[in-house]
C-alpha positions in Angstrom: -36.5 -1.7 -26.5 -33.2 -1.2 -24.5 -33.6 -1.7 -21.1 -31.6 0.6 -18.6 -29.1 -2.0 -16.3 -28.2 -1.4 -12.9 -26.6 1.7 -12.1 -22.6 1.4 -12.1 -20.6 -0.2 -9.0 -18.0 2.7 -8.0 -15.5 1.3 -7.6 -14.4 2.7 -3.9 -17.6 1.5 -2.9 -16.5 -1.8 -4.0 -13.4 -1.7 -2.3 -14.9 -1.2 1.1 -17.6 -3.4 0.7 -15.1 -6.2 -0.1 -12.7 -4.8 2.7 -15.5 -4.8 5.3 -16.2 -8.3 4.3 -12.7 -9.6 4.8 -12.6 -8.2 8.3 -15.5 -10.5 9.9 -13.7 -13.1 12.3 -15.1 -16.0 10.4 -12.4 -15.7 7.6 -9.1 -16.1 9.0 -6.0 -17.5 7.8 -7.4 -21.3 7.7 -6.5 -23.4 4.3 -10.4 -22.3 3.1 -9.3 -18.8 3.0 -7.9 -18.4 -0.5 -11.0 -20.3 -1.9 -13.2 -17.9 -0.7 -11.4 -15.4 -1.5 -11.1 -16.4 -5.4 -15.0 -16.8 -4.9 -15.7 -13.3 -3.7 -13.6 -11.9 -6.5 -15.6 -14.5 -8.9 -19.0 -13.4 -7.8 -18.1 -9.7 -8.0 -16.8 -9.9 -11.7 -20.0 -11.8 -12.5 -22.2 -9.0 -10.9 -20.2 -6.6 -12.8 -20.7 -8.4 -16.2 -24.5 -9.0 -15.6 -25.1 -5.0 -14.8 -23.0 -3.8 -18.3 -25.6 -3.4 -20.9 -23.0 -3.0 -23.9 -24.1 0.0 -24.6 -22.3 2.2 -22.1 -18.6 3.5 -22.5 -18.7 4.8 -18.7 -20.3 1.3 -17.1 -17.4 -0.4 -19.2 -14.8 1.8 -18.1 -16.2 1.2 -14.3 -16.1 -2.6 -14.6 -12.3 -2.1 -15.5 -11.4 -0.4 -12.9 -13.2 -2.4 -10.1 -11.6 -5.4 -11.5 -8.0 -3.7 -11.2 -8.9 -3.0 -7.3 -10.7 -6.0 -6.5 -6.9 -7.9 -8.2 -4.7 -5.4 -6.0 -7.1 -5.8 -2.7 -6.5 -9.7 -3.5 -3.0 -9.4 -3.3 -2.3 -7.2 -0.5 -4.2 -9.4 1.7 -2.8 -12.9 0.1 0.8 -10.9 0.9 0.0 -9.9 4.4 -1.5 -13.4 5.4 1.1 -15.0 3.9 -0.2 -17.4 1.7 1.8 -15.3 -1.2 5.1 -16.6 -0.7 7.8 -19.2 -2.2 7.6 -21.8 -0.1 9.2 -24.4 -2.1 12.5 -22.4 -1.7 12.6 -19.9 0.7 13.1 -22.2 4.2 12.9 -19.1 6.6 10.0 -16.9 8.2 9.5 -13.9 6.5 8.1 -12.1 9.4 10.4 -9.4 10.7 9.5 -10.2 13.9 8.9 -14.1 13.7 9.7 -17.1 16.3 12.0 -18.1 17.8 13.5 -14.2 18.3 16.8 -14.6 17.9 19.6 -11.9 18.4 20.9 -9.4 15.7 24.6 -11.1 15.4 22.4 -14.6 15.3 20.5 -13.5 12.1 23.5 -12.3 10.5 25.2 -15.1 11.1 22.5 -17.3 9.7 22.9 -14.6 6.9 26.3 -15.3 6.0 25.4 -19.1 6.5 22.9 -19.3 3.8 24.6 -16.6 1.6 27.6 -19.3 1.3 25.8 -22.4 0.9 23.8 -20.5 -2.3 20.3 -20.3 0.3 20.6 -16.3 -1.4 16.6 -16.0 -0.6 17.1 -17.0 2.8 20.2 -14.9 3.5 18.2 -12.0 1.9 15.6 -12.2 4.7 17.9 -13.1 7.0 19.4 -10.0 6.9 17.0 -7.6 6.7 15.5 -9.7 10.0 18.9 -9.0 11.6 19.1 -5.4 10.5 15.5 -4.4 11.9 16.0 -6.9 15.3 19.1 -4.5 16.1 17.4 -1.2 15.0 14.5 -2.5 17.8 16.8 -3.5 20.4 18.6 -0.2 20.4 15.0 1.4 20.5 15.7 3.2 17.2 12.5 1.2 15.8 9.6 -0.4 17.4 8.4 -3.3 15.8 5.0 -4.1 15.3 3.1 -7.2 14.2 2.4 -7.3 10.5 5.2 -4.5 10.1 6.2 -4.7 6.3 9.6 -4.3 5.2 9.1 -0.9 3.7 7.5 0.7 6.8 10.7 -0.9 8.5 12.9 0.9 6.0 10.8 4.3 6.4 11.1 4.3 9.9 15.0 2.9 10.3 15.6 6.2 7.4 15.0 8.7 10.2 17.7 7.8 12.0 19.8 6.7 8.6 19.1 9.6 6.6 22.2 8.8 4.2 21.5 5.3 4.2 17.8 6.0 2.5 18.3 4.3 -0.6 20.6 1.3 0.4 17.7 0.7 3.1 15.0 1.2 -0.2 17.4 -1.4 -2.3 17.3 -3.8 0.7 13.9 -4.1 0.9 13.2 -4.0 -2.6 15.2 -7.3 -2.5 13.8 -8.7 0.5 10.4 -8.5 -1.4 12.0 -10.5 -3.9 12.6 -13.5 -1.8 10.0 -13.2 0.4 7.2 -13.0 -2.0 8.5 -13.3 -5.6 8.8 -16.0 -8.0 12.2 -14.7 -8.8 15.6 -15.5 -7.1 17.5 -12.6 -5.0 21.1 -12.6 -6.8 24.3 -13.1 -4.6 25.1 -9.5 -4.7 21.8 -8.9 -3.3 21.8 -10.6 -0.3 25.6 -9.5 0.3 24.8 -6.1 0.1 21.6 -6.3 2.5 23.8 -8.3 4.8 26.6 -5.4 4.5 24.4 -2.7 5.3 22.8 -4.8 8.5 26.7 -5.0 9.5 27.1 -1.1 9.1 24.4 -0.4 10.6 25.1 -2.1 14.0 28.3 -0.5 14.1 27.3 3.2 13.1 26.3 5.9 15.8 22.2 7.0 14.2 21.4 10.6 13.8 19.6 11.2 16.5 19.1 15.0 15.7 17.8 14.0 12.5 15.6 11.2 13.6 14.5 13.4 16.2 13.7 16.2 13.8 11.2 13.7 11.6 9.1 12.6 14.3 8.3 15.7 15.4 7.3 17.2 11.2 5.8 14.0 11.2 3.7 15.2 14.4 3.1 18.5 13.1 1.6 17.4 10.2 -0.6 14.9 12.1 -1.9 18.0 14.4 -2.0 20.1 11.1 -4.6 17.7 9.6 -6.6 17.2 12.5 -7.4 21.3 12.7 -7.8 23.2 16.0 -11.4 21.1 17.3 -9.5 18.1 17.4 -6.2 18.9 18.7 -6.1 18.3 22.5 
C-alpha cells in the first residue's frame, strides 16, 4: 500500500520562510554565517527529498524548482554581504559608497593608477566608484547603503538618457570584478573609466531626468489606487 507523503512545499512559500529566517538579528555577517547558511539550504533539500514519494510528476517538478530558488536566494544574499567576492585579486572595496570617501577626481585617479599597473579589476571598480561619487556630489544621485551597481546605473540613466547602455556595459563589468571569477579586460576598465571622465564633464538632462521621476511617481500613485493615495 502506497502511502500519500506530505503535501508539496510551494515554492514561494519556501522562499519566504527562508527570507524571514535570514532577517532575525542573530545571523549577521560573522565568519559562521555562510555555514549556516549552506545548512539551511542542506536541511531544506533533505525535507524536500524525504516528502517525494517517487510517484508524483508534480511533487518532482516542485522539488526542482524550490531548489532553483533556495540556490538564487543563496547567492543574492552571499553577494550583498559580501562574502561573494575575489578577494585574492581584487585589493579594493567594492562598496559604492565604502571608507575612506574619497573624491571623484581621487577615484579616477586611482582608476588610471591600477588600470596601468595591470590591477584591471581594481581600476574597473575604481571607476564606477568615481563615476557614482560625482553623480552624488552633484545631487544627480543619492546613494544609499547596500546600493548595487545596477540601481546606480538606473538611476544615473535619468539624467544620461543617451549614455543608457554604456552605463549598462559599465556595470556589467563592474560585476565582473567585483564578484566574478573572471578578469575585467583592459578595454573594460578603460572604457568605464572614460565614461566616469565624460560624465563629470557633461551638463545632465535635467528635463529628462526630471520627466522620469515624476512617470516613476505616477505609476507609484497609479498602483496604490485612490484609498491609498493621500
Amino acid at each position: 500500500m502506497i502511502t500519500a507523503g506530505p503535501p508539496p512545499v510551494d515554492p514561494d512559500e519556501a522562499r519566504s520562510r527562508l527570507l524571514d529566517e535570514l532577517s532575525k538579528s542573530e545571523y549577521d555577517d560573522s565568519p559562521g554565517f555562510l555555514q549556516w547558511l549552506l545548512g539551511v539550504i542542506e536541511q531544506w533539500l533533505v525535507d524536500v527529498v524525504d516528502g517525494i514519494d517517487g510517484t508524483s510528476t508534480t511533487q518532482a517538478v516542485l522539488a526542482v524548482l524550490l531548489i532553483g530558488v533556495l540556490m538564487a536566494v543563496a547567492v543574492l544574499v552571499l553577494r550583498r554581504t559580501g562574502l561573494i567576492r575575489r578577494n585574492p585579486s581584487l585589493a579594493v572595496a567594492p562598496e559604492l559608497d565604502a571608507d575612506p570617501v574619497r573624491s571623484a577626481p581621487e577615484l579616477r585617479t586611482a582608476s588610471r593608477d591600477a588600470i596601468a599597473a595591470g590591477r584591471t579589476d581594481d581600476g574597473t571598480v575604481l571607476a564606477l566608484r568615481a563615476l557614482v561619487r560625482d553623480l552624488e556630489v552633484r545631487t544627480l544621485l543619492d546613494v544609499s547603503a547596500g546600493m548595487t551597481a545596477h540601481e546606480a546605473a538606473a538611476r544615473a540613466s535619468r539624467a544620461y538618457p543617451d549614455l543608457r547602455g554604456r552605463l549598462l556595459r559599465g556595470v556589467d563589468a563592474f560585476d565582473t570584478a567585483a564578484y566574478s571569477h573572471r578578469a575585467t579586460t583592459e578595454k573594460q576598465a578603460d572604457d568605464l573609466l572614460r565614461l566616469a571622465d565624460y560624465i563629470a564633464e557633461s551638463a545632465p538632462d535635467l528635463v529628462a531626468a526630471e520627466t522620469d521621476g515624476t512617470s516613476a511617481a505616477d505609476d507609484e500613485a497609479a498602483e496604490a489606487g485612490p484609498g491609498e493615495r493621500s
